[in-house]
C-alpha positions in Angstrom: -51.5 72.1 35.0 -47.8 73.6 35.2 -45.5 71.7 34.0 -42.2 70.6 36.3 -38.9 71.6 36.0 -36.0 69.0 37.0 -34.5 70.3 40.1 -30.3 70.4 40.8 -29.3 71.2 44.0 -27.1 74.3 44.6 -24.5 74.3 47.4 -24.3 78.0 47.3 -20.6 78.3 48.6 -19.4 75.9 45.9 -21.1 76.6 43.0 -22.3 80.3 42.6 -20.1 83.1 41.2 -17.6 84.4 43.5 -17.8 88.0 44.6 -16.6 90.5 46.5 -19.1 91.7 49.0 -19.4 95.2 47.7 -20.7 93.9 44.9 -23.6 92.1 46.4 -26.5 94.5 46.4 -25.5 95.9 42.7 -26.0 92.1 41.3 -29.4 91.9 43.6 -30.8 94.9 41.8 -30.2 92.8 38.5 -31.6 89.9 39.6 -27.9 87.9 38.7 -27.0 85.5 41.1 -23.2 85.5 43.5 -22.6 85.0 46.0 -19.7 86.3 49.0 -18.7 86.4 52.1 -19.3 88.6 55.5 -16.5 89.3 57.2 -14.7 87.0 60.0 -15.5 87.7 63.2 -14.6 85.5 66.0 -15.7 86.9 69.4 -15.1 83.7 72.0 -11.2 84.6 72.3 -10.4 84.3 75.8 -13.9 83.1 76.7 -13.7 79.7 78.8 -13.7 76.9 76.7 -16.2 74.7 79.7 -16.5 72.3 81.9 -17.7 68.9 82.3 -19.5 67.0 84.7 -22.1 64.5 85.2 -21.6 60.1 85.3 -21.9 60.0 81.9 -19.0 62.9 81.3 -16.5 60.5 79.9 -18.7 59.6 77.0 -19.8 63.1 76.0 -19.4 62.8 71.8 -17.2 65.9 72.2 -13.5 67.5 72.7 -13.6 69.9 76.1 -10.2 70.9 75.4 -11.2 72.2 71.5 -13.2 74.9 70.9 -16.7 74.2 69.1 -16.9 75.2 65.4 -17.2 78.9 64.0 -18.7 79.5 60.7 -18.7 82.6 58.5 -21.7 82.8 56.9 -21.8 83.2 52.6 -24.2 85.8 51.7 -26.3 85.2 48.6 -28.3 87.1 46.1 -30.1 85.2 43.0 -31.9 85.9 40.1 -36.4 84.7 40.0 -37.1 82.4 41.8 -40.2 80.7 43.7 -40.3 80.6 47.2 -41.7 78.4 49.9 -42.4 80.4 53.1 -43.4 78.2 56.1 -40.2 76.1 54.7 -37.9 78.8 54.4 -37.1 77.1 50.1 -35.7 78.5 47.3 -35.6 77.1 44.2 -34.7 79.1 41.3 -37.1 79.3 38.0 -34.4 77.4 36.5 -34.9 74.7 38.8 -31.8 75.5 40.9 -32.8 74.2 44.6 -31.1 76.4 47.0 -29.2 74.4 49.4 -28.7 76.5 52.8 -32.5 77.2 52.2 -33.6 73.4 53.1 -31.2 72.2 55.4 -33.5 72.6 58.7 -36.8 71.6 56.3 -34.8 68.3 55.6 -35.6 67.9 59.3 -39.2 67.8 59.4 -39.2 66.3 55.8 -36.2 64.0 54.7 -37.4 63.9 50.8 -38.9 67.3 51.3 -42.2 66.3 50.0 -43.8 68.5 52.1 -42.5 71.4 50.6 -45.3 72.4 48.3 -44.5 71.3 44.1 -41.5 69.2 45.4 -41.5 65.6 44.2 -40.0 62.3 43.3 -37.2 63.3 46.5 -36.9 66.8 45.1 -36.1 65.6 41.9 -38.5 67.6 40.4 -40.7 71.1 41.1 -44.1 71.7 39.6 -44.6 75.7 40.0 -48.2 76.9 41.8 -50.8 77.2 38.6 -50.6 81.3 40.3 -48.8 82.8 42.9 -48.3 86.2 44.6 -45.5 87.5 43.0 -43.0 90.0 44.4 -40.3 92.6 43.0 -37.6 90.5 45.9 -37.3 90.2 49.3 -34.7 89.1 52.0 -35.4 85.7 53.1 -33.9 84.7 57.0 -36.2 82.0 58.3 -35.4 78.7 57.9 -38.0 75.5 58.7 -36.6 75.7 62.2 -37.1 78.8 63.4 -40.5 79.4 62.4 -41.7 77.7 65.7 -37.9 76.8 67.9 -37.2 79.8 69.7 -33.2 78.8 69.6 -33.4 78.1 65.9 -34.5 81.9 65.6 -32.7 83.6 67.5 -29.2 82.0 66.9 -30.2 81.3 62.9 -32.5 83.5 61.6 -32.0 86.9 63.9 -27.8 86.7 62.5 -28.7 85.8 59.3 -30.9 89.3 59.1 -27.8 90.8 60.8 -25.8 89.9 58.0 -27.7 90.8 55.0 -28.2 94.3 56.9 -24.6 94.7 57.6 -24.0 93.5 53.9 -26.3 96.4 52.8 -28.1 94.0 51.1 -31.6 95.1 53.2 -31.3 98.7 51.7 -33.3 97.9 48.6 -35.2 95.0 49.7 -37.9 94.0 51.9 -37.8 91.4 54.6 -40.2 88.6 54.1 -41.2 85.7 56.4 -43.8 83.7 56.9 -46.8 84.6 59.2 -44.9 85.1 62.7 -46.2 84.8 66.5 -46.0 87.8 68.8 -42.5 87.0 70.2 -40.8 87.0 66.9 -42.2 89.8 65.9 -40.8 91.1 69.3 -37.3 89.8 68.9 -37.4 91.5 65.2 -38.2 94.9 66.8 -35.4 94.7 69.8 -32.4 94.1 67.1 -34.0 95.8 64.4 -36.1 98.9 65.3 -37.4 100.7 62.5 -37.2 97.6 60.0 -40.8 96.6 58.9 -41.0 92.5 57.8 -44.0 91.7 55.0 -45.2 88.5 56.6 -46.9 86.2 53.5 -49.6 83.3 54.3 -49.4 82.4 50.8 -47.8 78.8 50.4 -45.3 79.7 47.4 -44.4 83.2 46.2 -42.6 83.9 42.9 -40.0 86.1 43.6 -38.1 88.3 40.8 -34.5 88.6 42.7 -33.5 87.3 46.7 -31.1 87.3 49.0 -30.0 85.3 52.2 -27.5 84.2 54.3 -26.2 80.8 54.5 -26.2 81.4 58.4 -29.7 80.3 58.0 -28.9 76.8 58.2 -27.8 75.5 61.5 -26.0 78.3 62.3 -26.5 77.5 65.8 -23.9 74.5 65.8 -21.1 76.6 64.6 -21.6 80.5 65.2 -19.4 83.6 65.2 -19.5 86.9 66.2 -22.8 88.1 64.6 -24.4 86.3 67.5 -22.2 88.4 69.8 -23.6 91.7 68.3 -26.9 90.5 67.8 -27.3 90.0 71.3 -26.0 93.7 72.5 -28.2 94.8 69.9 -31.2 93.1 71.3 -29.9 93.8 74.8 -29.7 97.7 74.1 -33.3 98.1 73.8 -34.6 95.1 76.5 -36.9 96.5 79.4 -36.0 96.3 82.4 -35.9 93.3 84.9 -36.7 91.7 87.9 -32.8 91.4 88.9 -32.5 87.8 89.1 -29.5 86.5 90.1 -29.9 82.9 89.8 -32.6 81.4 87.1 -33.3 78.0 86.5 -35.2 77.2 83.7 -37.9 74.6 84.0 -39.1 71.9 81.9 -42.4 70.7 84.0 -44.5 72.2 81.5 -42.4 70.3 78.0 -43.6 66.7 77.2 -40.8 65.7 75.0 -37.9 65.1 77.3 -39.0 64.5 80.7 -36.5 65.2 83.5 -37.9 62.7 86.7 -37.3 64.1 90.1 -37.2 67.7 88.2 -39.7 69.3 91.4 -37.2 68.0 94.0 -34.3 69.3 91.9 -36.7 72.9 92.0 -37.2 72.8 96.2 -33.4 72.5 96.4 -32.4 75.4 94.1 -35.3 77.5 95.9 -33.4 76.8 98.9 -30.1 78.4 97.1 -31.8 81.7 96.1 -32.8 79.8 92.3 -36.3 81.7 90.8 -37.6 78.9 89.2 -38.9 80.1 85.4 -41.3 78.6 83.1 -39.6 80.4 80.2 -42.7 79.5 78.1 -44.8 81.9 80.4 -42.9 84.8 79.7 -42.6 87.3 76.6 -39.6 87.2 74.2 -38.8 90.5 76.1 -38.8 89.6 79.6 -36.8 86.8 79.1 -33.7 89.2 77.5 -34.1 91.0 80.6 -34.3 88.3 82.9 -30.8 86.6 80.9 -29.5 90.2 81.5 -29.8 90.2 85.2 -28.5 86.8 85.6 -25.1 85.5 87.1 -25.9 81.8 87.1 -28.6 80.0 84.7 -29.2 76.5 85.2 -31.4 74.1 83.0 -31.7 70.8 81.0 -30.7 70.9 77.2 -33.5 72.9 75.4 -34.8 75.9 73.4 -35.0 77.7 75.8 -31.4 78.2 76.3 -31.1 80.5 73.6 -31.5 82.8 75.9 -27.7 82.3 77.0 -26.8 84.6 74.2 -28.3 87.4 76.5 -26.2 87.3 79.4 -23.3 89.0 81.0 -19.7 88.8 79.9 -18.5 86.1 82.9 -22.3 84.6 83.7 -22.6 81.0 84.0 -24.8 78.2 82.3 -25.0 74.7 83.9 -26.7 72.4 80.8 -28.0 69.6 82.4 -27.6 67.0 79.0 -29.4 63.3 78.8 -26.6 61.1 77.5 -28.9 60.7 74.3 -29.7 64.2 73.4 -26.1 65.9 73.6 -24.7 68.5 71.8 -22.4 71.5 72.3 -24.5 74.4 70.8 -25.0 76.4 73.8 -21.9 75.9 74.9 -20.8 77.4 71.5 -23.4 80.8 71.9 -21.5 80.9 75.5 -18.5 81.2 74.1 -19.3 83.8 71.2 -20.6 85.8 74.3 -18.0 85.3 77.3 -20.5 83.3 79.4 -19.1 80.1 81.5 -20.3 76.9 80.1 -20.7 73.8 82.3 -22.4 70.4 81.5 -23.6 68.1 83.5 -23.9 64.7 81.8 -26.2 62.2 83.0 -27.3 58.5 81.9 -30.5 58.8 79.5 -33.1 57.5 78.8 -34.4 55.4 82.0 -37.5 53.5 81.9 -40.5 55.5 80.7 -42.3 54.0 83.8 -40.5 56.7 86.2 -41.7 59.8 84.4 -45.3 61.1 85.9 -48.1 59.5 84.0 -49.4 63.2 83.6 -46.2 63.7 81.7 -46.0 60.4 79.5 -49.6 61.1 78.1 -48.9 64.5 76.9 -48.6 64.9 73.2 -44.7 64.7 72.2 -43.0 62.6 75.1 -40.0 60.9 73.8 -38.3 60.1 76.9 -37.3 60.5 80.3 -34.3 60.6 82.1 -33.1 61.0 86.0 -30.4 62.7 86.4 -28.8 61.9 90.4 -30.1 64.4 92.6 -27.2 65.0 95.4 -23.9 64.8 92.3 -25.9 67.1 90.3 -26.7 69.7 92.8 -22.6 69.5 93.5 -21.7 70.3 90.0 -24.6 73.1 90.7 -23.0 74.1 94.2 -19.7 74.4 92.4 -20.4 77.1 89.5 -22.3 79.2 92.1 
């Protein structure tokens, strides 16, 4: 058996050796560890800054009249180290636990004890018996975003951004886990020509790494990478349908139920809405339909990620559920000039209300009902 090493966690920003980013890639190629910082790059000035609507508007956890959070990501290189793929992990041979690298694994796994050869609440790491091992690699895909659509493309997509822009991809492959077909997709549309080395292995032992910090919930607090990673994607979409007005249905999602959601559908039919299953489409065809769009409606999701593709002036009603609020798409709105509105509504209401179809599907949480008549108002008044 391999014995453990005591494990110290690392917040990258605080206690790795400054540099300047020019000198990123020569430390990479000698496998010594630094870390800097990518340049700032703020793209929501003069973007709206949103509105609110909705019963329960006055106890949205948020300030309207600030603007969300923007983050500049640090990029990192470090010496060997093992790495956990499907968890996005790094922890260094010395036992240094990479911090950025298990924020969205904490998620899934509080003590990450799922994270294979982490113990005793990742107090410890007991190294694979063998491994593959690798020259290095770029790391980008957190826990998150190897199966949440808006973990990918607002995390891991700008965190590869960075690292490119960094010129920290010129010596070093990009590795990921095994992907599905519309990552893969969303990987070829901002980065033509760059081939990923997907690994099914559990742990890899890696000489030397880099990654951006971006790779942890970069979605709550993003900058202008997002801005350029969307015109990058958008530069190479196919073309669409020309969809004016989207909403983006939830029928076919268990874990938050929206009740009345097919009478709220009729209604936007009747306004010129195309209702969308976004699950039903490619990565591909949904950049193009974002693209064509002027207004997007839809309840607080995934799936609207896909904000980041539209049009400078295009805007996004959120419908929130008191309980599940956030301001993270109102954040990618910003970074790309879209319009922002939320709609917040009491949540959860009885169980009882949802379908029974929808309650027995694997996942429910909860349902909510958001009132028909003021809702389609705040909809009537960002068309």
């Amino acid at each position: 058996m391999t014995a453990s090493l005591p494990v110290r966690s690392i917040v990258e920003a605080q206690d790795m050796p400054r540099l300047q980013s020019v000198d990123l890639p020569g430390c990479l190629a000698r496998g010594e560890p630094g870390v800097a910082w990518a340049p700032e790059h703020d793209a929501s000035m003069g973007a709206p800054l949103g509105q609110l609507g909705g019963p329960e508007a006055a106890a949205w956890p948020f300030a309207i009249a600030a603007p969300p959070p923007v983050n500049v990501p640090a990029l990192c290189v470090v010496g060997e180290t093992w790495w956990a793929p499907r968890f996005g992990a790094l922890i260094g041979t010395d036992g240094a636990l990479y911090n950025a690298t298990i924020g969205e694994a904490r998620h899934g796994s509080q003590d990450l004890s799922a994270i294979p050869g982490l113990r005793d609440k990742a107090s410890r790491f007991t190294p694979p018996v063998s491994a593959p091992i690798l020259e290095g690699g770029a790391v980008f895909l957190p826990w998150g975003a190897t199966f949440n659509y808006g973990h990918f493309v607002i995390d891991a997509l700008p965190s590869l951004l960075a690292l490119e822009q960094a010129g920290l991809l010129e010596t070093m492959p990009i590795l990921a886990p095994k992907l599905a077909a519309w990552q893969r997709d969303l990987i070829a549309l901002a980065f033509p020509g760059r081939v990923v080395t997907e690994i099914e292995a559990p742990v890899v032992r890696l000489k030397r790494a880099t990654f951006a910090t971006s790779i942890d919930h970069f979605l709550h607090h993003p900058n202008g990478l997002l801005a350029d990673l969307a015109a990058r994607v958008l530069a190479r979409a196919p073309a669409g349908a020309g969809h004016r007005r989207v909403y983006l249905s939830r029928r076919g999602q268990s874990m938050r139920v929206m009740v009345g959601e097919a009478a709220f559908e009729q209604a936007l039919a009747a306004r010129g809405f195309t209702i969308v299953r976004p699950e039903t489409l490619d990565a591909a065809e949904q950049v193009a339909l974002m693209r064509d769009a002027e207004v997007v409606v839809g309840a607080s999701g995934a799936a609207l990620a896909n904000a980041v593709f539209l049009s400078r002036g295009a805007r996004v009603v959120e419908i929130q559920p008191l309980n599940f609020t956030s301001q993270w798409v109102r954040a990618a709105c910003r970074q790309v000039g879209a319009d922002w509105r939320g709609y917040v509504c009491a949540s959860p209401c009885p169980a009882r209300a949802a379908p029974l179809t929808a309650r027995l599907r694997r996942g429910f949480k909860f349902a909510f009902k958001p009132p028909l008549d003021d809702l389609l108002r705040f909809v009537d008044a960002a068309l």
